[in-house]
C-alpha positions in Angstrom: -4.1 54.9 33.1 -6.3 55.8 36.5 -7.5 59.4 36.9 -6.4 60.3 41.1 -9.6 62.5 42.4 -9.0 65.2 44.8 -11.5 66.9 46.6 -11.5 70.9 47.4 -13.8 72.5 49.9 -14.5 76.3 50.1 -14.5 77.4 53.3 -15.2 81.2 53.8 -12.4 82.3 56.5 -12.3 85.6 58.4 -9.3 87.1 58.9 -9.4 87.6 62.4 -7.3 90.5 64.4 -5.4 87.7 65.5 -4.2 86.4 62.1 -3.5 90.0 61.1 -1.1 90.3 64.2 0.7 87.7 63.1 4.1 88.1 62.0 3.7 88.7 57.9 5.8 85.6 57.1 3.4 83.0 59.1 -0.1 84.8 57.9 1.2 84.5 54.2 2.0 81.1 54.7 -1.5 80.2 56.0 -3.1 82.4 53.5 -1.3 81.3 50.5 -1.3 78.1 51.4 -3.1 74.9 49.7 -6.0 74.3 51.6 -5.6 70.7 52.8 -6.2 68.4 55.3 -2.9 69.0 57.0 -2.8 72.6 55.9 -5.8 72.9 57.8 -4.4 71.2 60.9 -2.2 73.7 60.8 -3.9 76.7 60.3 -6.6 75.7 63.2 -3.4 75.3 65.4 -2.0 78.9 64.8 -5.2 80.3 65.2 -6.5 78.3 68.2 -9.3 77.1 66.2 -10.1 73.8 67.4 -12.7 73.2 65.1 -10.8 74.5 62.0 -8.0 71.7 63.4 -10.5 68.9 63.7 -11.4 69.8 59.9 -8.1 69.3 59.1 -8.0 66.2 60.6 -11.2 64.8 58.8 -10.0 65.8 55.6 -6.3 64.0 56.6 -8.3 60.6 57.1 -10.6 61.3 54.0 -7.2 61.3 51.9 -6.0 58.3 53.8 -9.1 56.5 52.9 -9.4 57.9 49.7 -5.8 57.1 49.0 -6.1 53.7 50.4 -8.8 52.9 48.6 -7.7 53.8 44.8 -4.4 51.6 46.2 -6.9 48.5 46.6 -8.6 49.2 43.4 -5.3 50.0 41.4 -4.1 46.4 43.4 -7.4 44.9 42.1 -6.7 46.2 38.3 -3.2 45.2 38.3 -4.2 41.5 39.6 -6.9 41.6 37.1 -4.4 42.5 34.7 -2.2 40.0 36.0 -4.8 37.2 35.6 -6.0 38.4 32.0 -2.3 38.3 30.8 -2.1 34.3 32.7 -5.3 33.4 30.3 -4.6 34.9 27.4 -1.2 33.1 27.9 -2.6 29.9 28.3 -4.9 30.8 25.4 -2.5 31.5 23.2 -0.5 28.3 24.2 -3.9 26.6 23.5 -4.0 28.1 20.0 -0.1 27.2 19.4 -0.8 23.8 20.7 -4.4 23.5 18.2 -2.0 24.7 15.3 0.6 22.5 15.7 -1.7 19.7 15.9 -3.6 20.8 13.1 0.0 21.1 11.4 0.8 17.6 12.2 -3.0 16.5 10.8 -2.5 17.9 7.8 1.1 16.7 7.6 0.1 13.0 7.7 -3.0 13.8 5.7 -1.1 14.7 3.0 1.4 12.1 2.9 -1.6 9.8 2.9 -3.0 11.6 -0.1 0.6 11.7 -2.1 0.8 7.8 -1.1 -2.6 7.2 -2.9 -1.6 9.6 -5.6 1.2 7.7 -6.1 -0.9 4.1 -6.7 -3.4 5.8 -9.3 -3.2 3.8 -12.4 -3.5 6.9 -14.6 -3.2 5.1 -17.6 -3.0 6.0 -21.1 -5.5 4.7 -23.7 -5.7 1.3 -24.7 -4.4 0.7 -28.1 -5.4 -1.6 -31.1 -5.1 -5.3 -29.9 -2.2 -7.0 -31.6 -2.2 -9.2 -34.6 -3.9 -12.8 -33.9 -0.7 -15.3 -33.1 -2.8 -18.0 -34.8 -1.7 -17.7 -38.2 -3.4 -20.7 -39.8 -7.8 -20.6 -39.8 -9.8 -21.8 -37.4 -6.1 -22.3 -35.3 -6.1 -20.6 -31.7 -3.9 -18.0 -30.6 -3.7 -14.8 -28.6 -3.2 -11.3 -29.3 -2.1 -8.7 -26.6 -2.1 -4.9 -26.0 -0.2 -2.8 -23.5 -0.4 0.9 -22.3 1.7 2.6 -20.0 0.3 3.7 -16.1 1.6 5.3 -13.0 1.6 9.0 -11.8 4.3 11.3 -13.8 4.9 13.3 -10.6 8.2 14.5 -9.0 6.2 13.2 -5.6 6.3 9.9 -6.8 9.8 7.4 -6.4 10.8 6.6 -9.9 9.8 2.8 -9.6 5.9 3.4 -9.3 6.1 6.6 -11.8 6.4 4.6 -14.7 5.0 1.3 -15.4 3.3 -0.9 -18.4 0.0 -2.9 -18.4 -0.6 -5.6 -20.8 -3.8 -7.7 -21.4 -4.0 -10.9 -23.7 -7.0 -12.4 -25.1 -7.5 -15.9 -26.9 -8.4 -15.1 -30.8 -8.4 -17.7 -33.8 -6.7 -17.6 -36.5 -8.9 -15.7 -39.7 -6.0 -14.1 -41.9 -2.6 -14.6 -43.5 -0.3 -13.6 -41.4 2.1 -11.8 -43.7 2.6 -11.3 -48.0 4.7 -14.8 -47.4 1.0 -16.7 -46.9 -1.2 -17.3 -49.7 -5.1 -17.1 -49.4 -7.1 -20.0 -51.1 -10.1 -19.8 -52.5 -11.6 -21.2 -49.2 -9.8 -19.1 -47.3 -7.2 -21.4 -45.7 -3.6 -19.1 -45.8 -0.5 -21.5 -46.5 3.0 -20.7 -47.3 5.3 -23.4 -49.0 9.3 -23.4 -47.4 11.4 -23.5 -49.7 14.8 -23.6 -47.6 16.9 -27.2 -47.7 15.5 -30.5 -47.4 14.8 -31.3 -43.9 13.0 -34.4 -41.9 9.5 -34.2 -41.1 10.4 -33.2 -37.5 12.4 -30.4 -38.7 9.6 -29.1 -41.1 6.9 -29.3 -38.4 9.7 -27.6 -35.8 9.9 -24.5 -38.3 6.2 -24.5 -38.8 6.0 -24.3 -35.2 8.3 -21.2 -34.7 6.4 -19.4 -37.5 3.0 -19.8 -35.5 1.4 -22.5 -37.8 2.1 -26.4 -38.6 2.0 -28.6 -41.5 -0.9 -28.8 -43.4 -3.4 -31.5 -42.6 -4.9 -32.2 -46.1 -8.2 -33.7 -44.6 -10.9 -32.8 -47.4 -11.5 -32.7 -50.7 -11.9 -29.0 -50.2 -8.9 -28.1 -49.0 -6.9 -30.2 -51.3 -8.4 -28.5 -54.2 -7.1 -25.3 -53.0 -4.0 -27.1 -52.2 -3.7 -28.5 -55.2 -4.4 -25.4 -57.2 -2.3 -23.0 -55.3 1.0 -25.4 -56.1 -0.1 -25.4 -59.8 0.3 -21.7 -60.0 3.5 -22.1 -58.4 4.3 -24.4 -60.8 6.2 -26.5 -57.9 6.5 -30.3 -58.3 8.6 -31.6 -56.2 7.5 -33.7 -52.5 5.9 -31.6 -49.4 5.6 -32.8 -45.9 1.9 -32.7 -44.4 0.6 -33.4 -41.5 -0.2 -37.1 -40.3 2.1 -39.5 -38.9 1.4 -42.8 -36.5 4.1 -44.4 -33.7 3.4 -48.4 -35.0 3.9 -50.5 -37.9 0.6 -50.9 -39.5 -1.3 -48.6 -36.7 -3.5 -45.9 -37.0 -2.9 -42.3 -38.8 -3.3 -39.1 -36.5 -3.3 -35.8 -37.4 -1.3 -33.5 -34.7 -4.1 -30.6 -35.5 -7.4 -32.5 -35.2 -9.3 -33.4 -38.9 -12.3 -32.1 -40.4 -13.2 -35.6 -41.6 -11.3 -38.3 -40.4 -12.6 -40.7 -43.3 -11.1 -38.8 -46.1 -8.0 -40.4 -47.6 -6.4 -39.3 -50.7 -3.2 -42.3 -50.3 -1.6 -43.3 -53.7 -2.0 -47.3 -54.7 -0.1 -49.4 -52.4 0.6 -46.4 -49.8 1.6 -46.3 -47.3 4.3 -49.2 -46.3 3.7 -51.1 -43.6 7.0 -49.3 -41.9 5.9 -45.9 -42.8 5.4 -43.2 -39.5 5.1 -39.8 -41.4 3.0 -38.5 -44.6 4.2 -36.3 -47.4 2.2 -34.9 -50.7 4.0 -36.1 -53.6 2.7 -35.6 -57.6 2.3 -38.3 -59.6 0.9 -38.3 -62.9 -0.5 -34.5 -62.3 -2.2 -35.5 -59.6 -1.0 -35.0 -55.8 -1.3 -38.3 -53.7 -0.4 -39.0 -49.9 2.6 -41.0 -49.6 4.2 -42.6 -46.5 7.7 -42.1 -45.7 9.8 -42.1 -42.6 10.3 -39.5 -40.3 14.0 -39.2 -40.0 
């Protein structure tokens, strides 16, 4: 809000004769009157005072100027009003304009950060690796482990929330694989099938499926413990082994690789010329290798 100066001068006036003779109505009006430029105009006019008049007129053009010149300077406030209110628009609309981009930043910054979220692993703790497949010594095998990974998060699609790791790793064969396995002495675990007669194919076929194979009696060693273990079992009758050959006459192979491929422990007059496959058979308390044909 702008203070308007105004600007009073004293001026001692003597109330001449001629004043007084004035009709009472026009000397009060001068007398009571505001003394003004125009006021003074007037009262130099009545009382033929030209310089009282010229007074008046000084102080008329002193208001004029003074007038006109708090009108510039209220124009000037009011354009540099104007002009602060047009920048601290544009500021403003420069702030908006920061905050919306900063809105939008952030925005795609965090959608960036929830899309990484989502990929952490965030796995649980390995557990024990699994039970060695190899279920025969000095067989190879694998065991495996798995634990579950992914980011439990309502921020995450379903499909990446939840997922499970596995890792396999070769292992050999050192233990029975369950109560139906018998340890030897030297540590070799065997089990003995008892289910129907089958063919030698048939009895390497559910070897296979249980993780093992037929057992390769290639050392003294090991048919000791053979030959023990079936002793306690008091079990007689023929087993299959391992060994077979694809000619009449040709040479014996084991399917699992020997420990000594001189060893032989064949019965007299084993095996026939026509024989392909090898079974252990017991023949005057001892058990021999005998040939016999696959089918």
């Amino acid at each position: 809000m702008h203070s308007i100066y105004h600007i009073m001068i004293l001026i001692p006036i003597t109330i001449s004769k001629e004043l007084l003779a004035l009709p009472v109505t026009v000397s009060d009006s001068i007398v009571n009157a505001d003394l003004n430029g125009k006021e003074l105009i007037k009262m130099g006019t009545v009382l033929n005072k030209p310089l009282l008049a010229l007074l008046g007129e000084t102080f008329v053009k002193m208001e004029h100027n003074i007038s006109k010149q708090l009108s510039e300077k209220i124009d000037d406030v009011k354009n540099e009003q104007d002009n602060i209110g047009i920048k601290l628009s544009e500021k403003i609309d420069d702030v908006e304009k920061n905050v919306q981009d900063k809105i939008v930043a952030l925005t795609n910054e965090r959608q960036e950060l929830k899309t990484e979220l989502c990929k952490l692993k965030s796995c649980t703790e390995w557990p024990e690796w699994s039970a060695c497949s190899a279920n025969v010594k000095r067989t190879i095998g694998a065991s495996t482990r798995t634990r579950t990974c992914g980011v439990s998060s309502s921020i995450c699609p379903l499909k990446v929330a939840k997922k499970e790791e596995t890792e396999s790793r070769i292992c050999q064969g050192t233990e029975c694989k369950s109560n139906e396995y018998t340890k030897t002495k030297n540590k070799f675990c065997i089990r003995l099938s008892k289910t129907v007669k089958k063919s030698w194919k048939d009895a390497q076929e559910e070897c296979h499926q249980d993780g093992g194979h037929l057992i390769n009696i290639d050392s003294a060693l090991k048919a000791a413990d053979v030959h023990e273990t079936l002793q306690k079992m008091s079990f007689t009758s023929d087993i299959w082994i391992d060994g077979t050959r694809t000619l009449p006459n040709g040479e014996w192979r084991y399917g699992y690789g020997s420990e000594d491929t001189t060893f032989s422990k064949w019965r007299s007059g084993e095996p026939g010329s026509s024989d392909d496959c090898r079974a252990y058979v017991l023949y005057n308390g001892k058990w021999w290798w005998w040939g016999l044909s696959l089918d």
